[in-house]
Every structure is written in structure tokens, then in C-alpha cells.
Residue, then its C-alpha position, 0 to 999 in steps of 0.5 A: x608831549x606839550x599841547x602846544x606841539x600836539x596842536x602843531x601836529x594836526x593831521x588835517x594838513x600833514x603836520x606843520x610840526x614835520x614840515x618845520x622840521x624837513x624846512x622843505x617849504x619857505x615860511x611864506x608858504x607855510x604860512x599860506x597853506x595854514x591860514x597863518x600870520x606871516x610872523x607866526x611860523x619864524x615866531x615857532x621856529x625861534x620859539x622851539x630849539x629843537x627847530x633851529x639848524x643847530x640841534x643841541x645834544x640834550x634839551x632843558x626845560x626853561x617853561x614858566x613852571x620849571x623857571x618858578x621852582x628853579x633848578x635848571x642851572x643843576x639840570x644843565x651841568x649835570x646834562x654837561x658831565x654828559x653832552x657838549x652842547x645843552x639847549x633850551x625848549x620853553x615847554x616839555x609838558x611836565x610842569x608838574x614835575x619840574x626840572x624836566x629835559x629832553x633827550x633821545x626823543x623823550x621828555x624827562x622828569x628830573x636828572x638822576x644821574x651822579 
């Protein structure tokens, strides 16, 4: 998992990481109750795609790392033989692997499918 998404986890408050997710409260609120910036929690939201209303099947990695060594292009068709709708997350966690992707609630190193 990112260290970003670790640190949107945080246990003091509940996680604001789930509150984003369940959209239960307004970004204002959310804000407040997290001694946030007022851009901060619509800047998570369009950050992450996995909290946007419509959900991707399967996620490429498109972090810096994975940009550097390339191959998300590869990744994403091969994802398509598969998935009808392939998003992006800008971080996975595993840049020293590259080519990563999301999918099934886990991150994943490289394709290996044919």
C-alpha cells in the first residue's frame, strides 16, 4: 500500500480514506474535522481514481517511477483483453517494480498474462 494511502488511514479520526469512499459527508466538513485545507479533500479525490463515482474494473499505475521505465501502455491493453474499463492511480506503492496495477483490492508487480 502507498504511503500515501497509509497516512489517509490514520486511526485517530476514523479513516478519512473510508469517509471519502462512503461520500456520507461534504468535502467542507471533511475538511474541518480534519484540520484540512478546503482544496485538500476534492484535490484527494480527483488524485486517486478509485474515488471518483465511476469505478474502473482494473487500475494501471501512472506514478512517476512507472512513467520513467514505461510500459503502461502494454500494461493497459494487455488489462483490456480482460476488463472493459481500465483506470489510472497515480501511486501503487511498488515503484521498484514497475509496470504495477490494481486489481481485486490488490496491488500487482507486473502482467503476466498472454
Amino acid at each position: 500500500m502507498s504511503r500515501n494511502i497509509s497516512l489517509l488511514s490514520g486511526k485517530h479520526k476514523g479513516s478519512l480514506l473510508n469517509k471519502l469512499v462512503e461520500a456520507a459527508e461534504s468535502d467542507q466538513d471533511l475538511a474541518e474535522q480534519y484540520n484540512l485545507g478546503a482544496s485538500t479533500i476534492p484535490g484527494t479525490r480527483s488524485f486517486y481514481d478509485f474515488l471518483k463515482t465511476h469505478q474502473p474494473e482494473a487500475f494501471v499505475c501512472s506514478g512517476s517511477a512507472c512513467l520513467c521505465k514505461g510500459g503502461q501502455e502494454n500494461v493497459k491493453s494487455q488489462l483490456k483483453k480482460y476488463f472493459k474499463d481500465v483506470g489510472e492511480m497515480k501511486c501503487l506503492g511498488r515503484c521498484y517494480e514497475n509496470k504495477a496495477f490494481h486489481l481485486l483490492h490488490k496491488n500487482w508487480p507486473r502482467f503476466t498474462g498472454s
